[in-house]
Every structure is written in structure tokens, then in C-alpha cells.
C-alpha positions as CSV (number, residue, x, y, z in Angstrom):
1,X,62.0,69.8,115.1
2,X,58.8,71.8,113.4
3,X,57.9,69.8,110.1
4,X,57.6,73.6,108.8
5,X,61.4,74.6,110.2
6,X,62.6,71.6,108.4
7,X,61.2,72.0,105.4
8,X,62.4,75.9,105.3
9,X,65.8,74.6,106.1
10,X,65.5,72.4,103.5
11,X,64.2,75.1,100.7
12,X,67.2,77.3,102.3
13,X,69.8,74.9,101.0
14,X,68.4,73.4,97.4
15,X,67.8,77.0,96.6
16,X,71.4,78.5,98.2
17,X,73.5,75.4,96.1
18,X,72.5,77.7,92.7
19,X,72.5,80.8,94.2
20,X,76.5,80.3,94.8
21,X,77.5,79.8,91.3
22,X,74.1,81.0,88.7
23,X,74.7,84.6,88.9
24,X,78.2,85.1,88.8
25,X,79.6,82.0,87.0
26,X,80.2,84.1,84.0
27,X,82.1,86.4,85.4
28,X,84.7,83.9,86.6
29,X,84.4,82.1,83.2
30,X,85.2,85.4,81.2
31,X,88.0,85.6,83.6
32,X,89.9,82.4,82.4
33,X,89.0,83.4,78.9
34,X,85.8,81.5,78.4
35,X,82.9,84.4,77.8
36,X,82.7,83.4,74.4
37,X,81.0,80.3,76.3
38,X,79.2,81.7,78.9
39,X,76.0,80.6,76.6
40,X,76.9,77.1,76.3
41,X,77.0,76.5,80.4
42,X,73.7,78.3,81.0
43,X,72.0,77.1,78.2
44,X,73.0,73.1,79.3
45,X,71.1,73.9,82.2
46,X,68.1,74.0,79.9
47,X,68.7,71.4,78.0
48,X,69.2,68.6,80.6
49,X,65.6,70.3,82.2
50,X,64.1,68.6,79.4
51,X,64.6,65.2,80.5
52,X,66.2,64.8,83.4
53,X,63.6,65.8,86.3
54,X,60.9,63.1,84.4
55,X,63.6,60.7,84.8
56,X,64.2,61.3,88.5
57,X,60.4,61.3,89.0
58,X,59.7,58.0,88.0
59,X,62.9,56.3,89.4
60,X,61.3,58.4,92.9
61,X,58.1,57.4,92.0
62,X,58.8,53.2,91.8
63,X,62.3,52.5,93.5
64,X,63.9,55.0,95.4
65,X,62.1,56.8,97.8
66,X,62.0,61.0,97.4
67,X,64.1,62.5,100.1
68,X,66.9,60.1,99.9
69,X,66.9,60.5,95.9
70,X,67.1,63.8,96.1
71,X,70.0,63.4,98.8
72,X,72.2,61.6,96.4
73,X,71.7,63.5,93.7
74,X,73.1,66.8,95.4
75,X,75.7,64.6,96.4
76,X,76.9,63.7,93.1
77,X,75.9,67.2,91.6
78,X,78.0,68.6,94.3
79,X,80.9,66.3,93.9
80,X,81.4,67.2,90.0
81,X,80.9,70.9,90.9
82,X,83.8,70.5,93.8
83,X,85.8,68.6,91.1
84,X,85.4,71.4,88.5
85,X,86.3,74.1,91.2
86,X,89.2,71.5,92.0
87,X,90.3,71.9,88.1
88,X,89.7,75.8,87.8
89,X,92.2,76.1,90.9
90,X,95.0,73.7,88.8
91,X,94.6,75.4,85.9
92,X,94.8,79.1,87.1
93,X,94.3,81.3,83.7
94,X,95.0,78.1,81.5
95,X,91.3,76.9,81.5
96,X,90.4,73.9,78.9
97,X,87.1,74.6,77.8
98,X,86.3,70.8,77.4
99,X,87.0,69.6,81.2
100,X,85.2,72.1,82.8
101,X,82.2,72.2,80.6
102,X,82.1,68.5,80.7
103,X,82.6,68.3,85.1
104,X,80.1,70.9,85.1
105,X,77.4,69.7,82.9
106,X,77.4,66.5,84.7
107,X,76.8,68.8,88.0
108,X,73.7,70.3,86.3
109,X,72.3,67.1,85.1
110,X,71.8,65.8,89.0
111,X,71.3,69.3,90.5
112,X,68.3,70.2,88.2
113,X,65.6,67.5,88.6
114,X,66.5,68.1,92.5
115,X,64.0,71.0,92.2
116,X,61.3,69.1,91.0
117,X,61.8,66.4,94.0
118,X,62.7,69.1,96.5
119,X,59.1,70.2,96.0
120,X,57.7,66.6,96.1
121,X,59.6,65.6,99.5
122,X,57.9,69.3,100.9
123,X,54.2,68.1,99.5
124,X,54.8,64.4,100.6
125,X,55.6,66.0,103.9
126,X,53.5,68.4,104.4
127,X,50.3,66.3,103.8
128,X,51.1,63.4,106.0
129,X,51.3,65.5,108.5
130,X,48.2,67.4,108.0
131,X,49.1,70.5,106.4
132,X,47.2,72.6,103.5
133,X,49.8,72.8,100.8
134,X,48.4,75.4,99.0
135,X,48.1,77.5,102.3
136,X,51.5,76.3,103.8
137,X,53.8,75.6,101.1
138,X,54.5,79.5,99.4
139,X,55.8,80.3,102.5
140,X,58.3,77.8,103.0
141,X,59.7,78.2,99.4
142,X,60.1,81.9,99.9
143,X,63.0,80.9,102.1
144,X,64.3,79.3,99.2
145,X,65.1,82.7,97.1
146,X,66.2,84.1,100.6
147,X,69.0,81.0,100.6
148,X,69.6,82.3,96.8
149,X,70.4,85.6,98.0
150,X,72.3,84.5,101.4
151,X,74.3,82.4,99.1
152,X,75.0,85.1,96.5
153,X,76.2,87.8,98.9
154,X,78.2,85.3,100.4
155,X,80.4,84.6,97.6
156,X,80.2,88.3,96.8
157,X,81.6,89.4,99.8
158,X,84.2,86.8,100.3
159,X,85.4,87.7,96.9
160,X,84.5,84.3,95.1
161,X,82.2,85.6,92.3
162,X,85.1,85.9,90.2
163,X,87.4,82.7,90.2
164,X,86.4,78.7,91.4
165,X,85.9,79.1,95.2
166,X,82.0,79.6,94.2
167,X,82.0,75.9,93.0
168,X,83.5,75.4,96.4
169,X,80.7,77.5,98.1
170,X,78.1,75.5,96.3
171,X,79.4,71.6,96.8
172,X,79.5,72.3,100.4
173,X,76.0,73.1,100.4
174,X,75.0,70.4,98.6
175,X,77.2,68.0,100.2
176,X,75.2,69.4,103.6
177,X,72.0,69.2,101.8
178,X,73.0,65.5,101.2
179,X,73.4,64.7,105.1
180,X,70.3,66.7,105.4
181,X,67.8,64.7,103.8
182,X,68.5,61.3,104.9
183,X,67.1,62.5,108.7
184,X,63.8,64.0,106.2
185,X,60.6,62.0,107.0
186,X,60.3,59.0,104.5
187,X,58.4,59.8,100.9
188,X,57.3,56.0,100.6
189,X,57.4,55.0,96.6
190,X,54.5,53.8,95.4
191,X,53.4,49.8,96.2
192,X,50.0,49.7,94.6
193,X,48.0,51.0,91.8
194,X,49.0,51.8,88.3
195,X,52.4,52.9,87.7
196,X,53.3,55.4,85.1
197,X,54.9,54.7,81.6
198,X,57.8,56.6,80.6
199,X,55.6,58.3,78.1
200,X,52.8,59.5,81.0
201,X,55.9,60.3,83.2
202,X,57.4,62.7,80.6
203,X,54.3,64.2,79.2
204,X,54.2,63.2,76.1
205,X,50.3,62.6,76.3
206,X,50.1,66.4,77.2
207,X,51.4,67.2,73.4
208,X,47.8,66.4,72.4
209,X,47.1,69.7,73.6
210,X,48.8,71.8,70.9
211,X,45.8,70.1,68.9
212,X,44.1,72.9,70.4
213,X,44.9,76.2,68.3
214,X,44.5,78.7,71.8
215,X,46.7,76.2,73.9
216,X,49.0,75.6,71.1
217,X,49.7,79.3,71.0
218,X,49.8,79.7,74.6
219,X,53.4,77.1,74.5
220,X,54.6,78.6,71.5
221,X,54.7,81.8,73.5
222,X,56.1,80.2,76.8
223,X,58.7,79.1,74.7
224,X,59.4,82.6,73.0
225,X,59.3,84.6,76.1
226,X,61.4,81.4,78.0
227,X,63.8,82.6,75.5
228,X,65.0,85.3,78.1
229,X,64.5,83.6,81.4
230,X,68.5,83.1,81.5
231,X,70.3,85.5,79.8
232,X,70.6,88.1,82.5
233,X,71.4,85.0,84.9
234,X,74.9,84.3,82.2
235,X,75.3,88.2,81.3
236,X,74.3,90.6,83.9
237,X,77.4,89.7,86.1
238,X,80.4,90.0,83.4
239,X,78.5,93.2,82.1
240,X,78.4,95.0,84.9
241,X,81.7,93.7,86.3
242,X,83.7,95.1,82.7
243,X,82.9,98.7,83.9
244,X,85.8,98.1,86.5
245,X,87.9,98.4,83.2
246,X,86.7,102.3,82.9
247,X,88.7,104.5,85.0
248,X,85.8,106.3,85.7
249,X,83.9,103.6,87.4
250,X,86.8,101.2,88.3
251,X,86.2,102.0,92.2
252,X,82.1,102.1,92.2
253,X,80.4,99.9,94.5
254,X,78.3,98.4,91.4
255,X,81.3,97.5,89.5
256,X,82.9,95.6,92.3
257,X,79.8,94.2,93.9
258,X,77.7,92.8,91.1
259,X,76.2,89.6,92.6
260,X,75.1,92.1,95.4
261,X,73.6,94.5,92.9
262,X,72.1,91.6,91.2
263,X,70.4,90.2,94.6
264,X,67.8,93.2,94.5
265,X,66.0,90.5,91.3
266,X,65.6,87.9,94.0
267,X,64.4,90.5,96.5
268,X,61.8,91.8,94.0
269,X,61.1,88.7,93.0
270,X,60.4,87.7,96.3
271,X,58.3,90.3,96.9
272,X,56.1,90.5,93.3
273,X,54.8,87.1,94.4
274,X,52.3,88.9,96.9
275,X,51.2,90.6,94.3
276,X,49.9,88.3,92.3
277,X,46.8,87.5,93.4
278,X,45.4,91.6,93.4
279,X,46.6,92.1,89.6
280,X,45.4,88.8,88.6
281,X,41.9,89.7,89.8
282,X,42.3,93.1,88.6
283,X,43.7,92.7,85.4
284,X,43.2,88.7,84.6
285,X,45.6,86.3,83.1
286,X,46.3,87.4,79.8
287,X,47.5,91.5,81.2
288,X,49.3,89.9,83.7
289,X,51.3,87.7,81.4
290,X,51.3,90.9,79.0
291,X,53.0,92.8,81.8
292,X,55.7,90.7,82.3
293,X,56.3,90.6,78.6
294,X,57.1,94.2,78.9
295,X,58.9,94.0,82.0
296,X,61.6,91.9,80.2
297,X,61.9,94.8,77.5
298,X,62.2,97.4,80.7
299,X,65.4,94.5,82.5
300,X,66.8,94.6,79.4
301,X,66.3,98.4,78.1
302,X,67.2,99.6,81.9
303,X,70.5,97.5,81.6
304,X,71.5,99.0,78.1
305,X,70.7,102.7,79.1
306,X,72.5,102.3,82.9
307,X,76.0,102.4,84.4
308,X,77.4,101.7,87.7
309,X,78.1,105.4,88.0
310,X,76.0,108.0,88.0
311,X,73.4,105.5,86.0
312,X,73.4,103.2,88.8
313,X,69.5,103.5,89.6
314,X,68.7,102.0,86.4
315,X,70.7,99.3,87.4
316,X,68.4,99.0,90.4
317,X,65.0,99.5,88.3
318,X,66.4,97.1,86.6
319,X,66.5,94.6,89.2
320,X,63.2,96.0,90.4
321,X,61.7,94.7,87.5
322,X,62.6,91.1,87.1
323,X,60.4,90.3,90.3
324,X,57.2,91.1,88.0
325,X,59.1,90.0,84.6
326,X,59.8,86.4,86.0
327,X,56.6,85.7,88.3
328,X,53.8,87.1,86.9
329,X,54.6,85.2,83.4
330,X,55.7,81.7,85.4
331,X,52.8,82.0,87.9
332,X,49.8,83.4,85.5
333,X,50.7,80.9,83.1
334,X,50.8,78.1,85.3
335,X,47.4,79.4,86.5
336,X,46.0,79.5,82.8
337,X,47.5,75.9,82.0
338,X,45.5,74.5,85.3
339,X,42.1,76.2,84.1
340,X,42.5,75.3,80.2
341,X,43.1,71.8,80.4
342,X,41.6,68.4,81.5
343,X,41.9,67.1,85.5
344,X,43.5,63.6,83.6
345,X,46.4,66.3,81.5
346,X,47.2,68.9,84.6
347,X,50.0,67.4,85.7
348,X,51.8,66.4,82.3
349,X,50.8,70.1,80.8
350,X,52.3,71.7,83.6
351,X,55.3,69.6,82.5
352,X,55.3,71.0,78.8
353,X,54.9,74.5,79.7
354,X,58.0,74.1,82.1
355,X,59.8,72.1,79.2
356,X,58.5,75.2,76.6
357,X,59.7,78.0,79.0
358,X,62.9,76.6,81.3
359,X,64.1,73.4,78.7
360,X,63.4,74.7,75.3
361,X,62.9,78.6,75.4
362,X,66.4,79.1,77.7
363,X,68.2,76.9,75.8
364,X,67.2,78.8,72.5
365,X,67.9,82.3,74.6
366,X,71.2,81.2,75.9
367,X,72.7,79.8,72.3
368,X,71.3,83.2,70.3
369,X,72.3,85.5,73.2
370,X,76.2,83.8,73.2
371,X,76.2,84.6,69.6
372,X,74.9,88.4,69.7
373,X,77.5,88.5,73.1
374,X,80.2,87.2,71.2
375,X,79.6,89.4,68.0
376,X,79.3,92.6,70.0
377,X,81.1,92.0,72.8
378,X,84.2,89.6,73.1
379,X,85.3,90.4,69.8
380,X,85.9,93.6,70.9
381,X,89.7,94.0,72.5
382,X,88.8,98.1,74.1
383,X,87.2,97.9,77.2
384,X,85.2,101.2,76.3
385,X,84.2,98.9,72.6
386,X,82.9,96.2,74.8
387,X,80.9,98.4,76.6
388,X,79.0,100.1,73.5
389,X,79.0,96.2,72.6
390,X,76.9,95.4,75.6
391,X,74.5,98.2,75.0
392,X,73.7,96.8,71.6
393,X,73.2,93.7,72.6
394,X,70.6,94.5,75.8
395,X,68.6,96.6,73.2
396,X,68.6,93.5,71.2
397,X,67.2,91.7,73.8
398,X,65.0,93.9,74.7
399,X,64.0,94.4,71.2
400,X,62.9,90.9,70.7
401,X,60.8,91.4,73.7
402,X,58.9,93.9,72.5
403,X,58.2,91.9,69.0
404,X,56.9,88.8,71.4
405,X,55.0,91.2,74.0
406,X,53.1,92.9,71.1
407,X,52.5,89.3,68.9
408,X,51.1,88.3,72.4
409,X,49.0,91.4,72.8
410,X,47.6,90.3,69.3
411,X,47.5,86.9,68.5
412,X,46.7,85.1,72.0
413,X,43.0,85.5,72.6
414,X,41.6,85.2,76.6
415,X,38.1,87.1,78.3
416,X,39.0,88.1,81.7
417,X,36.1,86.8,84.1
418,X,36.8,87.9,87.7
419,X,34.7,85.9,89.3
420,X,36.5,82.9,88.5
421,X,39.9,84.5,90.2
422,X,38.1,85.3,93.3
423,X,39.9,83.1,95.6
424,X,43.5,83.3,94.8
425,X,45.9,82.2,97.5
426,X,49.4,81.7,97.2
């Protein structure tokens, strides 16, 4: 088979294991009476980002080799997952909190450091077989978000993103994903040459950097604006689905087809990563990350003004948005980490500005959001109260982002020089 086919299948199935359960999980957890927690599940994911994908590295990196490592651990994330699907369907409406947070957390904590090694079996791949990964690999992740988005309307339209058959959905995946990788050409672990401590492998030498006052601000920020990466991931579903409780949308397509609604973020998303390299050019770094900033109070703002009525194209602007909210801020800042540091730090600064945005930041956004939720929303027994309770919440959100996006616009100083963004390729 083409290395390049089997590398898009394999991008197709890490990404389609969280695109069964990430958008719609809340919905089936406010369902059995746990949307008071919705910000404890998501925000786990976070946490367990902090550590867990440096650990994985270095056991890939010195004893197991990549492709079978990340094998095993979709096997055992999926098993855990397909055990707490196993316990939402014995438990019906009767739910314990405790069990399924706890079979589900230990799903997260082998299914997130996979897409750290996913992207190390693709590289590993790709270059022993002669390939340019900076030309070749974009590509083959794009398929990646399209497996999100198969794997979302999938469960939409087989009526699964409201109870445990999601779980289902996603531990078959990963249990395919499993047998998948083991026929993967072999990511040899390294033999010779100096092996990394568990300080180099986790980055802690990179923390030097926030000696530096401009880089220091520049991860205080990723972790502010991090603070919103997830909340529309735990949120967007059970919001839009509690319109079904209004007579007057109870039969609109939104309303009973959110994970569908919510697909159009991955499609933008998709699409805003072609972008990139004209408004990066255009603009520079610093506007780019300043549009996203305001792009987040716009997916917010859109979601508080909207309704799956006659309000439904703010939904969609909405979804329109996140593709420039979430990749021009993840991409430009990646860019502006790989120009502002030393050749020896790359690597490990990479790691804290992921650990700032996707470990610390979400895990701050999903615990604060739960609270404003649950204050606004679930305390709320009217289905037309929990409505005006969502509003206030998304112009909360999108509040803050407005106070980060205009601190940003101040505070974080950076000359555009297009000449050094002439060749761009993604």
C-alpha cells in the first residue's frame, strides 16, 4: 500500500476515536444528570496533557518502539472507554458520577499522548522513505479533522450523541486503530547517542525562557487564550440541544442535530489552515494571533445572540469562526515560538507553549466555565431560565476574550518583517 494512503488512514482513525465522543459527550452526561460535571471530564483531558505525552515520548524514544506504543495505548484507551459505555448502559439514568469519571479518565490518560506519537510514527515514516515532511505531512493530517467529522456525523445520525453508544463508536475505532499499527513500518527506538533525561524529555529546560520578559508574556497569553480552547467542545452540544425543550424549536433541525451543526468548526477549521500562510505575510504574527483573539469573542458572542430557529445563521457564523479562532492562534504561535528561541530549546518550547495552551489554559477554562455553567445554567429548573442562563454565560466568555484580546493588543510587543515570512508552506 502507498506510505501516503497509510498514513491518511492512519490520521483518519487517531483523529475519528475523539471525534465520536469530544463534541457531544456533554450532552449525554447532562442526560444522566451529570452537566453540573461536564467541566471536570473535559478539563481532565487537560490535565493529563501535562504529563502524559512526555512520558510516552521517552518510554517510545528508549524501549518501545513508536507505532506499536501508540497501538497499545488506543487499545487500552479504548478498552476503558468501551468499559464506561459498558457502565452508562447498566446504569440507565442512575449514573454514579465516580465510576464513570474514573473509567473515563483513565481512557484520556492513554488516548492523549497518542497524538503526540501519532505524529512521530507519520515523521518517522515519512522520512525513511524519502518524503519532505513539511511539504507532505499537512496534507495527510487534514484527513485527520475529516475522520473527526466522519466520526461525529456518524454518531449524530445514528442517534448516539446523546446516551453511551458514542463510547461504543469510539472503542471500536481505537480497537481498529490498535490492529492497524502493528502492520505500520517500524519507528526503531533509539540505540546510540545521548538519551534524554526526564527533565530534557518534559521541557523543563525550556522554562528558562520565561527569563525572557517578551517570551514570558507570549506563554502567559497562550495560557489565557488556552483558557477557551475547550469550552465550546463541553458546552456547545448540551446548549444547543436544551432548545429541543422550547416548543418553538423542539422540531428544528439544529436542535436535534447538534454534533452536525457543530461539524461546520472542523470544516472551517479545515479550511482556515490554507489561509494561513497569505495573512501571516500580510498581516505578521502578532495580527494574526490578534485575530483569533477576537474570533473567540465572535464563537462565543454568535452563540449567545443565536437560536436554532430563525437565529440559526449565527449558529453557523459561529462555527465559521472557530476555523480562524483555533488555527491562526495554534499555528502563528507555534511559528513565533520556532523564530524566538534557540535551535538547542525548539523542541522543549514547543512543549511549554502546548502545556500553557492545551494542559494548563483548558484545564483553567474548563473548571471556571463548569462553575459560570452551573451558576447560570443547571441551577435553573425552567427550560426557558436555562436558556437566558446560557446567554449569560457565552457573553461571559466572550467577555473575557475581549479583556485578553485587548491586553494582547497592548502589552505583547512584535515588528512585523515580511521578508522573513516569505516562504511559508504548510
Amino acid at each position: 500500500m502507498n506510505t501516503k494512503l497509510r498514513l491518511i488512514i492512519l490520521n483518519f482513525l487517531q483523529f475519528g476515536v475523539w471525534g465520536a465522543y469530544l463534541t457531544s459527550m456533554g450532552s449525554y452526561l447532562g442526560s444522566v444528570g451529570l452537566g453540573p460535571k461536564i467541566g471536570l471530564f473535559y478539563a481532565m483531558q487537560g490535565i493529563v496533557s501535562i504529563f502524559m505525552p512526555a512520558i510516552m515520548g521517552i518510554i517510545a524514544d528508549r524501549w518501545v518502539p513508536a507505532q506499536r506504543l501508540l497501538g497499545l495505548c488506543h487499545l487500552l484507551a479504548g478498552a476503558f472507554l468501551a468499559a464506561a459505555g459498558f457502565y452508562g448502559m447498566q446504569a440507565g439514568s442512575e449514573v454514579d458520577f465516580t465510576r464513570l469519571f474514573t473509567l473515563y479518565s483513565l481512557s484520556v490518560t492513554f488516548y492523549m499522548p497518542t497524538i503526540a506519537l501519532s505524529n512521530s510514527v507519520a515523521y518517522s515514516i515519512l522520512v525513511d522513505h524519502g518524503y519532505d515532511t513539511i511539504k507532505d505531512f499537512p496534507p495527510i493530517r487534514t484527513f485527520g479533522t475529516i475522520g473527526f467529522i466522519c466520526a461525529m456525523l456518524f454518531v449524530d445520525f445514528s442517534g448516539f450523541q446523546h446516551n453511551y453508544t458514542q463510547f461504543f463508536v469510539s472503542a471500536v475505532l481505537g480497537v481498529l486503530l490498535f490492529i492497524y499499527s502493528f502492520t505500520l513500518p517500524n519507528c526503531p527506538v533509539s540505540k546510540e547517542g545521548e538519551k534524554k533525561s526526564l527533565s530534557d524529555a518534559l521541557g523543563l529546560k525550556a522554562f528558562s525562557l520565561f527569563k525572557n520578559k517578551k517570551m514570558a508574556i507570549f506563554f502567559v497569553f497562550s495560557m489565557l487564550l488556552g483558557v477557551s480552547l475547550q469550552i465550546t467542545n463541553g458546552y456547545a452540544n448540551p446548549f444547543i440541544t436544551s432548545f429541543k425543550d422550547i416548543p418553538e424549536y423542539a422540531n428544528t433541525w439544529g436542535a436535534n442535530h447538534a454534533n452536525a451543526l457543530i461539524s461546520l468548526s472542523q470544516i472551517s477549521e479545515t479550511l482556515c489552515i490554507l489561509l494561513i500562510p497569505f495573512f501571516l505575510r500580510k498581516f505578521g504574527i502578532k495580527k494574526v494571533m490578534l485575530m483569533s483573539m477576537f474570533a473567540w469573542v465572535l464563537r462565543f458572542g454568535f452563540f449567545g445572540v443565536g437560536n436554532p430557529g430563525s437565529g440559526v445563521f449565527l449558529f453557523i457564523l459561529s462555527m465559521i469562526v472557530y476555523g480562524i479562532a483555533f488555527d491562526f492562534f495554534n499555528v502563528s504561535g507555534s511559528l513565533f515560538v520556532d523564530r524566538e528561541t534557540d535551535k538547542s530549546l525548539r523542541s522543549s518550547a514547543q512543549g511549554v507553549f502546548m502545556m500553557m495552551t492545551n494542559g494548563f489554559g483548558a484545564t483553567i477554562g474548563m473548571l471556571a466555565a463548569q462553575e459560570i455553567v452551573n451558576h447560570f445554567v443547571y441551577s435553573q429548573t425552567d427550560a426557558l431560565a436555562q436558556i437566558k442562563g446560557w446567554e449569560t454565560s457565552w457573553y461571559i466568555f466572550s467577555g473575557y476574550a475581549v479583556v485578553v484580546a485587548v491586553l494582547f493588543m497592548f502589552i505583547f510587543k512584535y515588528k512585523h518583517h515580511p521578508e522573513d515570512l516569505q516562504n511559508i508552506r504548510y
